[in-house]
C-alpha positions in Angstrom: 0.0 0.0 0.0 1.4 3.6 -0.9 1.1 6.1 1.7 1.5 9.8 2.2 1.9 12.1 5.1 -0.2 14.9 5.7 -0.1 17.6 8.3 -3.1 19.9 8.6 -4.2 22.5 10.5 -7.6 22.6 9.1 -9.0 18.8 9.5 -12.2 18.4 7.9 -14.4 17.4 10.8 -15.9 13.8 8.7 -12.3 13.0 8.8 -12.0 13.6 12.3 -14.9 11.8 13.3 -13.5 8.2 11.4 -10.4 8.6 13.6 -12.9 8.9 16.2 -14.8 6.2 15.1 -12.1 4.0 14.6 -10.1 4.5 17.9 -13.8 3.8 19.5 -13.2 0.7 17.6 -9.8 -0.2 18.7 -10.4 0.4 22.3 -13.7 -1.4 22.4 -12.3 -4.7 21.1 -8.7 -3.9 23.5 -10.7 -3.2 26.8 -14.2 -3.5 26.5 -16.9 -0.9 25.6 -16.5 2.8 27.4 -20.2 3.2 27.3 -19.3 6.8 26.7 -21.9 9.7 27.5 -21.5 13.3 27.7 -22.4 14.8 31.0 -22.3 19.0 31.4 -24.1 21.0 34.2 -25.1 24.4 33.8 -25.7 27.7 36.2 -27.9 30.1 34.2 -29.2 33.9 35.0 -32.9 35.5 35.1 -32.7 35.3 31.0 -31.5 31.6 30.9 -27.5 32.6 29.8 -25.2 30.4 30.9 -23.2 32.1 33.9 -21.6 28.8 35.1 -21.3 25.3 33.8 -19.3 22.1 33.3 -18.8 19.9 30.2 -17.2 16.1 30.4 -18.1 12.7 30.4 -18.4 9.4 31.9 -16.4 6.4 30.3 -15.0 2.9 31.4 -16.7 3.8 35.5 -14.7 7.3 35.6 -15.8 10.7 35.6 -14.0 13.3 33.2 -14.5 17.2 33.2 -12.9 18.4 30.5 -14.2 22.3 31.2 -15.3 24.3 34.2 -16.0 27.8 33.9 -17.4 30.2 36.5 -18.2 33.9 35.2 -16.2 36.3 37.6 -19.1 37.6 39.4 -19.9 34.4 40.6 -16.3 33.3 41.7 -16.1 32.9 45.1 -19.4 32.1 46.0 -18.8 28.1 46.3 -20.2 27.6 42.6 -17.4 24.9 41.3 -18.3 23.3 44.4 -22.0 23.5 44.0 -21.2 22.0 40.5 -18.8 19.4 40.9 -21.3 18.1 43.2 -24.3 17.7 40.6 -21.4 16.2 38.0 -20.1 13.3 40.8 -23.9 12.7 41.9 -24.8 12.0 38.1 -21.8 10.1 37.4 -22.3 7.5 40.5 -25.9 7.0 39.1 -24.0 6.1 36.1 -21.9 3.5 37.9 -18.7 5.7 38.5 -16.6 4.9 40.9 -13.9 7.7 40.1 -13.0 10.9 38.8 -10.6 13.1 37.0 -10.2 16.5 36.0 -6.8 18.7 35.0 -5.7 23.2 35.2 -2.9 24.4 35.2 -4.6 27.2 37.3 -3.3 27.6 40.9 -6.4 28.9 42.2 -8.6 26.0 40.2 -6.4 23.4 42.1 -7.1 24.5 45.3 -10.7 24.6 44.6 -10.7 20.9 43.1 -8.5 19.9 46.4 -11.0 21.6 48.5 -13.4 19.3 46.8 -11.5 16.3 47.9 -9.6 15.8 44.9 -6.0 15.0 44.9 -3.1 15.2 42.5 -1.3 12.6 40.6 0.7 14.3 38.6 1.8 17.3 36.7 3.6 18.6 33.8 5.7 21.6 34.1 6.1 24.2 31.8 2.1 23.6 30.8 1.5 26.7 29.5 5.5 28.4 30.0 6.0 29.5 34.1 3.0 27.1 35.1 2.3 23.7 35.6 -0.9 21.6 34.5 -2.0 19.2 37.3 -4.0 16.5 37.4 -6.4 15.5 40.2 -8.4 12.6 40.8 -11.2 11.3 43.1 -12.3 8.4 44.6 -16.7 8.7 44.1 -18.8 7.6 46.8 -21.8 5.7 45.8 
């Protein structure tokens, strides 16, 4: 079979998705089936914008959040908290036993550790002058 390499910084998104696919694929035959499902939570205002919110999933009996954003006039007021909670609840109805999340924000760490997550590891330099961390959890069902 001939070949050739390509490097792109605009993927088309159906080519994406057969990567996708095709990992999904791999891993399911290698491990067994991730059952993966997207889970987010949301905070919204008066007029129903989102002020607050998380955005993950659940795979293989772990929890993932990917994002977790809290607009700044709602910092400080407990709100990761509030939503980490709602995330973990709906991921040990899913049969989770475990979570992970990842910042390289100072402050975000200390919230996530507050939360009873602890690190595992890190990667200096992740972006230049910080480090990204990554926290895990042990759910309770």
């Amino acid at each position: 079979m001939k070949t050739a390499l390509e490097t792109t910084a605009n993927p088309l998104p159906e080519e994406l998705a057969f990567l996708g696919e095709r990992l999904t694929a791999f891993n399911d035959g290698d491990v067994g089936a991730s059952e993966r499902k997207a889970l987010a939570v949301f905070v919204r205002d008066e007029e129903g914008a989102v002020v607050a919110g998380i955005s993950g999933y659940t795979a293989w009996g772990w929890l993932y959040v990917q994002w977790l954003w809290v607009d700044e006039r709602l910092r400080g007021r407990h709100m990761a908290g509030t939503m980490l909670d709602a995330a973990e609840q709906e991921a040990v109805a899913r049969g989770c036993n475990n979570a992970w999340i990842d910042t390289f924000s100072p402050n975000a760490a200390k919230v996530y550790q507050r939360q009873g997550y602890q690190p595992f590891g890190a990667l200096a330099d992740f972006p230049a002058g910080r480090s990204r961390i990554f926290l895990q959890k042990k759910l309770l069902a």
